[in-house]
DOZAPA-798051 format. One record per residue (C-alpha): residue number from 1; residue in one letter; y, z, x. Coordinates in pm, 1 decimal, padded with zeros to 6 digits. Example, Ala and Ser with C-alpha at 12.3 -4.5 7.8 and 13.67 -1.06 7.14 Angstrom:
// residues 2
(1,"A",(-00450.0,00780.0,01230.0))
(2,"S",(-00106.0,00714.0,01367.0))
//
This chain:
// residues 273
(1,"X",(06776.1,-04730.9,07266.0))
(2,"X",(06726.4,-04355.9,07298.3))
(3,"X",(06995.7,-04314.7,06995.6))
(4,"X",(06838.5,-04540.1,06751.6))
(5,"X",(06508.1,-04313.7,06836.1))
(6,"X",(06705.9,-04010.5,06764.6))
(7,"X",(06858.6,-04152.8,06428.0))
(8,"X",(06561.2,-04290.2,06351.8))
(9,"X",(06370.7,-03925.4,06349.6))
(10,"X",(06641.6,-03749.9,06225.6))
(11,"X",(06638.4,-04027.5,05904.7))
(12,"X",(06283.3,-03984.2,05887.2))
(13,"X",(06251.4,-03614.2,05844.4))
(14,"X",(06540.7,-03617.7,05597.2))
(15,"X",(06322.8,-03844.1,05375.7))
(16,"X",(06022.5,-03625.3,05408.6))
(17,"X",(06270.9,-03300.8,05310.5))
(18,"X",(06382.0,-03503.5,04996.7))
(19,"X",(06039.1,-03599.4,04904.5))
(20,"X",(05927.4,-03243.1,04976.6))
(21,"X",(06182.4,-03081.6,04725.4))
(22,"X",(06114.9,-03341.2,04446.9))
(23,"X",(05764.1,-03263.2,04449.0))
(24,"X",(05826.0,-02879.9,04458.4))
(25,"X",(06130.6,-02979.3,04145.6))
(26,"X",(05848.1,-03178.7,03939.4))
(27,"X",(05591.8,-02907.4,04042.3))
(28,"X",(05829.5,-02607.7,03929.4))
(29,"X",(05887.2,-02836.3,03601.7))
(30,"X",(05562.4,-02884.6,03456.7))
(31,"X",(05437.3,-02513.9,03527.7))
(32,"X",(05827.2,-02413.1,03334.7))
(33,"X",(05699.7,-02641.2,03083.8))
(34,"X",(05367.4,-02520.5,03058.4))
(35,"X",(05469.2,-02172.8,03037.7))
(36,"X",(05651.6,-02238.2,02744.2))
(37,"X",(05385.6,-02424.1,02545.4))
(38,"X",(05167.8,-02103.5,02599.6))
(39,"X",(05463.2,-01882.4,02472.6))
(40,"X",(05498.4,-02144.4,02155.6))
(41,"X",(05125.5,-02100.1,02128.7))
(42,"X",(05161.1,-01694.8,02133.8))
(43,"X",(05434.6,-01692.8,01938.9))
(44,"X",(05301.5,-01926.7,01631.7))
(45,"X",(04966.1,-01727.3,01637.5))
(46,"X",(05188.3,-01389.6,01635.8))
(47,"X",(05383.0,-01534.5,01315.1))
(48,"X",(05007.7,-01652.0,01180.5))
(49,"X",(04797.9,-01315.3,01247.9))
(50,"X",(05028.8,-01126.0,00990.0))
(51,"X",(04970.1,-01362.3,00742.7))
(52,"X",(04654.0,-01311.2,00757.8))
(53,"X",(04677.0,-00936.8,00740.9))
(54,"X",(04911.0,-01014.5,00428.8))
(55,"X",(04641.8,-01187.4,00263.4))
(56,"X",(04370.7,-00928.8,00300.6))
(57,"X",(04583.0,-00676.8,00111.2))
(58,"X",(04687.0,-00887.7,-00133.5))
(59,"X",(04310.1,-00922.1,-00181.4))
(60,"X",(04255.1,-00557.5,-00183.5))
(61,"X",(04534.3,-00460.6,-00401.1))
(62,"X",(04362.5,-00721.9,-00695.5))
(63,"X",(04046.5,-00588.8,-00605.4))
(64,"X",(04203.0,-00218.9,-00731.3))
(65,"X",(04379.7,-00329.7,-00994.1))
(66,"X",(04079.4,-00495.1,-01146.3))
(67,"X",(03889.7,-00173.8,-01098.2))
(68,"X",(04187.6,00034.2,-01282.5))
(69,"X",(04194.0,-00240.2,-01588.7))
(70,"X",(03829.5,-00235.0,-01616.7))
(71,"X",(03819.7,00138.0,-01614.3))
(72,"X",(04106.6,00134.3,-01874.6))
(73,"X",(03925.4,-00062.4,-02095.3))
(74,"X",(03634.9,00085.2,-02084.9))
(75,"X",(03827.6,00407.6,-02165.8))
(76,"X",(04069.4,00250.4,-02448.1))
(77,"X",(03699.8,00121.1,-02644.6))
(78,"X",(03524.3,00443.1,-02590.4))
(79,"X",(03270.2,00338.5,-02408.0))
(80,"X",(03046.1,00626.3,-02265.9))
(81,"X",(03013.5,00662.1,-01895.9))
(82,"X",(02903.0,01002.8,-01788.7))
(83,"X",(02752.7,01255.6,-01955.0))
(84,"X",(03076.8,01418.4,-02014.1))
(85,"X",(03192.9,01194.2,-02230.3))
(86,"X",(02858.5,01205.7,-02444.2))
(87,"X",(02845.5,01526.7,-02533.4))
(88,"X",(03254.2,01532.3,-02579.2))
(89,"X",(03135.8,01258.3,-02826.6))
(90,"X",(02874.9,01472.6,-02981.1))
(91,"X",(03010.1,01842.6,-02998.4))
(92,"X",(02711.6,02017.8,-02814.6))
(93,"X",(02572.7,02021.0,-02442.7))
(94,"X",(02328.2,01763.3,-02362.2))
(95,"X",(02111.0,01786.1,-02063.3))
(96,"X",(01846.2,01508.9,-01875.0))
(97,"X",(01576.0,01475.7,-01700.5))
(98,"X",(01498.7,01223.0,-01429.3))
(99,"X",(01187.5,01044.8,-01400.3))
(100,"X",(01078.9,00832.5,-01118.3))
(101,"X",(01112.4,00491.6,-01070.4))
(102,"X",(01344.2,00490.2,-01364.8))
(103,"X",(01697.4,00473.8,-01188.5))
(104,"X",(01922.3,00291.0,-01471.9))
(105,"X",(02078.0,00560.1,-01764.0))
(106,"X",(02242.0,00429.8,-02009.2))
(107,"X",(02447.8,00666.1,-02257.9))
(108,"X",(02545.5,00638.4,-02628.6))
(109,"X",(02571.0,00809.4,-02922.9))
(110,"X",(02487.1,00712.3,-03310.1))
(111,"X",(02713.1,00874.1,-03580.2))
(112,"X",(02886.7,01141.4,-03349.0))
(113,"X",(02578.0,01389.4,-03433.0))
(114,"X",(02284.6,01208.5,-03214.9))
(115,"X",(02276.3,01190.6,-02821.9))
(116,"X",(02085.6,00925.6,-02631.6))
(117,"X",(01969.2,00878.1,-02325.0))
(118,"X",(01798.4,00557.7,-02223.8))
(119,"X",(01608.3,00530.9,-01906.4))
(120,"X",(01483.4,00239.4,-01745.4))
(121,"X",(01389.6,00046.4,-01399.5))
(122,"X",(01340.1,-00255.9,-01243.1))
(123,"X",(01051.2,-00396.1,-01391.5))
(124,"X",(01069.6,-00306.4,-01713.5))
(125,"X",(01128.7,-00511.4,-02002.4))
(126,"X",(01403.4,-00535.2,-02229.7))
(127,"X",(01404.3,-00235.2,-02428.1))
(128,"X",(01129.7,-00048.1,-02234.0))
(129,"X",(01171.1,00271.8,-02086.9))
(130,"X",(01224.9,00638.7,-02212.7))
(131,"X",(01420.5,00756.7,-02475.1))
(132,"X",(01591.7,01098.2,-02514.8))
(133,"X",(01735.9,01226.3,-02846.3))
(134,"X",(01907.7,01515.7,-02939.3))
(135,"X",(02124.9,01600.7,-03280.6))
(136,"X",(02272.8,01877.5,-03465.2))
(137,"X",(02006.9,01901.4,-03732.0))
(138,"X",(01690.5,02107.5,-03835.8))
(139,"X",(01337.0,02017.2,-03857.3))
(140,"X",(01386.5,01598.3,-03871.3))
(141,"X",(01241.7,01330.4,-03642.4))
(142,"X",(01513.9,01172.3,-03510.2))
(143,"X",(01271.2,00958.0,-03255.1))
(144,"X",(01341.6,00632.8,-03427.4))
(145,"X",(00972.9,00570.9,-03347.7))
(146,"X",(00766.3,00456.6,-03691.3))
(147,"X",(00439.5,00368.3,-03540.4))
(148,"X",(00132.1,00537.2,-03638.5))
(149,"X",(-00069.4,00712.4,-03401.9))
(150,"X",(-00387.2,00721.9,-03343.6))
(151,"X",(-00377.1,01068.6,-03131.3))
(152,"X",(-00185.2,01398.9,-03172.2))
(153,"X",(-00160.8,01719.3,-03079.3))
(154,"X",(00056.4,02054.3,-03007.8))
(155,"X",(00132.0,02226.7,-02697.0))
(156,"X",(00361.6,02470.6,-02576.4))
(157,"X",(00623.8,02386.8,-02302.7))
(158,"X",(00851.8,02593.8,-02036.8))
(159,"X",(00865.5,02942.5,-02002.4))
(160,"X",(01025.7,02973.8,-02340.8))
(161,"X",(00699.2,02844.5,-02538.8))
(162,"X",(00885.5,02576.6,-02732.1))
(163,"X",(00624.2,02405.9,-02936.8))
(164,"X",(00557.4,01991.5,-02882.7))
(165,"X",(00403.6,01767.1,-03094.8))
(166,"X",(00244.8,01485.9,-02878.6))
(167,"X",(00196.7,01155.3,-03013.4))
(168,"X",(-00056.5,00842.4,-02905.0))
(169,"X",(-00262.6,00556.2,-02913.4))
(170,"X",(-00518.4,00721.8,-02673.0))
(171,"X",(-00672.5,01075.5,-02602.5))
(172,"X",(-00440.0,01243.0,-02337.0))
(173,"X",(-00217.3,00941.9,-02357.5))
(174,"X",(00161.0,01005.6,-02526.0))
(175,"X",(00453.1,00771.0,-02650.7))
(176,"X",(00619.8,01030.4,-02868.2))
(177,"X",(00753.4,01388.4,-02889.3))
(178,"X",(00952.5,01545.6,-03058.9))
(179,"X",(01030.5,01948.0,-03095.6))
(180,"X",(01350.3,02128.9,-03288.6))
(181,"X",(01530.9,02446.0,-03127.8))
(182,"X",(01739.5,02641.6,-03340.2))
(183,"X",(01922.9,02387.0,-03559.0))
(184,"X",(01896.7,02078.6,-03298.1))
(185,"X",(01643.3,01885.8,-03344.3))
(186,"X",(01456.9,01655.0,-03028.6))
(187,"X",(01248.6,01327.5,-02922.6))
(188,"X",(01123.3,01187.9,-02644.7))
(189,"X",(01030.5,00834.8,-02681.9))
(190,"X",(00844.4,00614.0,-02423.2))
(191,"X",(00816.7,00207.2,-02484.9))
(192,"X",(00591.3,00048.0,-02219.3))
(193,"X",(00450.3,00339.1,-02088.4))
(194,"X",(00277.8,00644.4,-02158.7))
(195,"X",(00245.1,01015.1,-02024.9))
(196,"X",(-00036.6,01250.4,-02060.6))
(197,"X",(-00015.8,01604.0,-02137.9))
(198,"X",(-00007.1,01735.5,-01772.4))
(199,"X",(00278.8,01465.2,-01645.4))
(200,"X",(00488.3,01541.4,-01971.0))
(201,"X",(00476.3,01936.7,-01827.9))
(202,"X",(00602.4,01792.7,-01507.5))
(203,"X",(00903.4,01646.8,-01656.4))
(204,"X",(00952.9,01838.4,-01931.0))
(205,"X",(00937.5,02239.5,-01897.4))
(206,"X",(01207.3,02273.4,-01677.5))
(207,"X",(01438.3,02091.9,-01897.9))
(208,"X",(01246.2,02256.5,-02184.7))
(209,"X",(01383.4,02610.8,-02083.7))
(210,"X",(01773.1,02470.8,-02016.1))
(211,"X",(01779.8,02356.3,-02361.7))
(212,"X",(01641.5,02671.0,-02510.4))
(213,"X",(01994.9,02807.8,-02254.8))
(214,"X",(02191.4,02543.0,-02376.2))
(215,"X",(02119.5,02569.9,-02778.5))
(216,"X",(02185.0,02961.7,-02728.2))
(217,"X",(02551.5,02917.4,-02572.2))
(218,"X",(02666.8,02637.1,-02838.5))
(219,"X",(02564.6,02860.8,-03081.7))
(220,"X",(02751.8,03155.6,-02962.4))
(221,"X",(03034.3,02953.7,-02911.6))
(222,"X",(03074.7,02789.3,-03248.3))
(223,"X",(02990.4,03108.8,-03405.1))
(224,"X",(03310.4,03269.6,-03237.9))
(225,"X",(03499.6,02967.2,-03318.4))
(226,"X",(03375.8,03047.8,-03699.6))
(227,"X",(03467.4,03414.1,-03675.7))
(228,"X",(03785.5,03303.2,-03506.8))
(229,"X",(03876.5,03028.0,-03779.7))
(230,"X",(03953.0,02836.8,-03518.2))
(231,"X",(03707.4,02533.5,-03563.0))
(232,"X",(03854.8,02220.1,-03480.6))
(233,"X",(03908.4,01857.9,-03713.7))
(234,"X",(03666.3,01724.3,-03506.6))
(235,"X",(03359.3,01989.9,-03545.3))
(236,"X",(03474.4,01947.6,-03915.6))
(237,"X",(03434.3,01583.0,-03917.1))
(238,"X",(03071.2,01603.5,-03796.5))
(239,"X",(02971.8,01789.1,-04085.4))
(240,"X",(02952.8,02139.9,-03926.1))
(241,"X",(03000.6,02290.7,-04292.0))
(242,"X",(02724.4,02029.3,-04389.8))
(243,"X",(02492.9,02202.3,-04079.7))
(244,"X",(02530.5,02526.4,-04181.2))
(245,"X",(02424.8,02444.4,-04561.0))
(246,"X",(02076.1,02300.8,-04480.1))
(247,"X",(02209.5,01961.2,-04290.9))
(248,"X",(02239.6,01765.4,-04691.7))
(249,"X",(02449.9,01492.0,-04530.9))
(250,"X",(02310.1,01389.4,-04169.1))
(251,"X",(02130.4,01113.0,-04183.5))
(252,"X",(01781.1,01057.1,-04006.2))
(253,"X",(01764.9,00789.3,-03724.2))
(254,"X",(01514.3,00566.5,-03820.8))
(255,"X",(01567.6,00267.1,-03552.9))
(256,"X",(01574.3,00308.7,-03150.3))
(257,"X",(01862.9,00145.2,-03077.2))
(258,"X",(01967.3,00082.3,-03396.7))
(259,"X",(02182.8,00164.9,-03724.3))
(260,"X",(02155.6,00502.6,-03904.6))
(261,"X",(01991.4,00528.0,-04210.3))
(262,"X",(02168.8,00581.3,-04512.9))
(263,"X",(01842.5,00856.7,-04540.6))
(264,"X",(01979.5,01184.9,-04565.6))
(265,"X",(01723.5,01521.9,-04499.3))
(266,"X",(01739.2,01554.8,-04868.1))
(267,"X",(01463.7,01436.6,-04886.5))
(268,"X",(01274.7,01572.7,-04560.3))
(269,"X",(01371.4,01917.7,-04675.4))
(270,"X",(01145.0,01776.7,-04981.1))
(271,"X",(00881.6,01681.3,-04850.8))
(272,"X",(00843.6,01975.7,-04626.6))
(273,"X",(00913.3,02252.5,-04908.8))
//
C-alpha cells in the first residue's frame, strides 16, 4: 500500500514538472514571437522613415529648380529686377527715393533713354502711386502727365538749389514736378495722392543733391570715353551723338505707362526759342 503511495507521488509531481515546462515553452514562445513582431515593426518603419526623407528633397530640389528657371526666364526676356539692371538698360545712374507706406517698386524703362520708377502700396489702386522719371535729354517734360493745373509754382530744392516746378489742383497741394540737370531731364508724378511743398522737401532734397553727384560723374565719364574714342555700340545706339547735337531725335514721353511718342524735341526746342 505504502508503494502505490510512493508511485503515486512520484507520478504526480512528474505531471506537475511537465505541465510546468510547457507553460514556461508556450510562455518563452509568445514573448519570442512578440519580440519579433516589434523588430518587423522597427524594421518596416526604418525602411519607411527614409522614404520620407527622400521625398522632402525631391520636393526641395523642384522647389530650386523652379526658382533657377524662373530666374532664367526672367533674365533671357529682359525683364528688369534691380536697379542694376535699369540703369545698365539706360546708360546713366539712376537713384530713388523711398516714401512711406509705399513698399512695392516696380522698374522699367521706355526706349532705352527713360528710367522709371513706380511706387505703390497696399491700398492703392491700379495705377496709383508715384512716378519717377529720368532721361538723357534737355529741357523736356518727360512726366507723361497732360492734365492742367490749376496751381503752380517754383522752388528751390537740396543744398545744390536745383529749381522745381510744382504742379496742382490746390494751393500747397502737388501731383507733378519736374526739374532738368545738366542734359537729364526729371518728373515726379503722383496719381491718387498729393504732396505739399514742405513734404516734397522731405523726400526730395536729399535725393535732389545725389542727382546733382550723379549727373556730374556720368558726365565726366562719357566725356573721357569721348576723348578716349572709346564709346561703346550701345551709348551709340541711344543716340549719344543725337544728345550732344541738341537731343533732335529723343522722343518726349507723353503717356505714364505707356508708348513713346513719335514727338521728337524738335519741336519743344521751338516752342521754347
Amino acid at each position: 500500500m505504502k508503494k502505490k503511495a510512493f508511485v503515486f507521488a512520484v507520478s504526480a509531481c512528474a505531471v506537475l514538472s511537465l505541465a510546468a515546462c510547457g507553460s514556461k515553452a508556450r510562455g518563452t514562445a509568445e514573448t519570442t514571437k512578440a519580440t519579433a513582431k516589434v523588430t518587423a515593426s522597427s524594421e518596416v518603419l526604418s525602411e519607411a522613415e527614409p522614404s520620407n526623407s527622400s521625398l522632402s528633397e525631391s520636393e526641395s530640389a523642384s522647389s530650386t529648380e523652379n526658382a533657377v528657371e524662373q530666374e532664367t526666364v526672367a533674365e533671357t526676356q529682359g525683364a528688369i529686377t534691380n536697379m542694376s539692371s535699369l540703369e545698365m538698360a539706360v546708360g546713366f545712374t539712376v537713384n530713388d527715393v523711398e516714401f512711406d507706406d509705399l513698399t512695392r517698386r516696380y522698374l522699367k524703362t521706355e526706349n532705352g533713354n527713360l528710367a522709371e520708377i513706380y511706387h505703390t502700396g497696399e491700398g492703392y489702386a491700379d495705377g496709383e502711386g508715384i512716378y519717377i522719371r529720368k532721361a538723357k535729354v534737355s529741357g523736356a517734360d518727360i512726366s507723361g502727365d497732360r492734365e492742367e493745373y490749376s496751381f503752380s509754382s517754383e522752388d528751390k530744392f537740396g543744398k545744390s538749389g536745383v529749381v522745381l516746378r510744382e504742379y496742382g489742383d490746390a494751393e500747397d497741394q502737388y501731383n507733378k514736378v519736374i526739374w532738368h540737370i545738366g542734359g537729364y531731364s526729371y518728373s515726379i508724378t503722383l496719381k491718387g495722392l498729393s504732396f505739399s511743398n514742405s513734404l516734397l522737401h522731405s523726400y526730395l532734397d536729399d535725393y535732389i543733391d545725389r542727382e546733382v553727384e550723379a549727373v556730374k560723374t556720368d558726365t565726366e565719364r562719357d566725356e573721357e570715353k569721348r576723348t578716349a574714342g572709346e564709346s561703346s555700340s550701345e551709348e551709340a545706339a541711344r543716340g549719344e551723338e543725337g544728345v550732344s547735337d541738341g537731343l533732335s531725335a529723343n522722343p518726349i514721353i507723353t503717356t505714364i505707362g505707356g508708348e513713346i511718342s513719335e514727338e521728337t524735341l524738335e519741336a519743344t526746342s521751338g516752342a521754347e526759342n
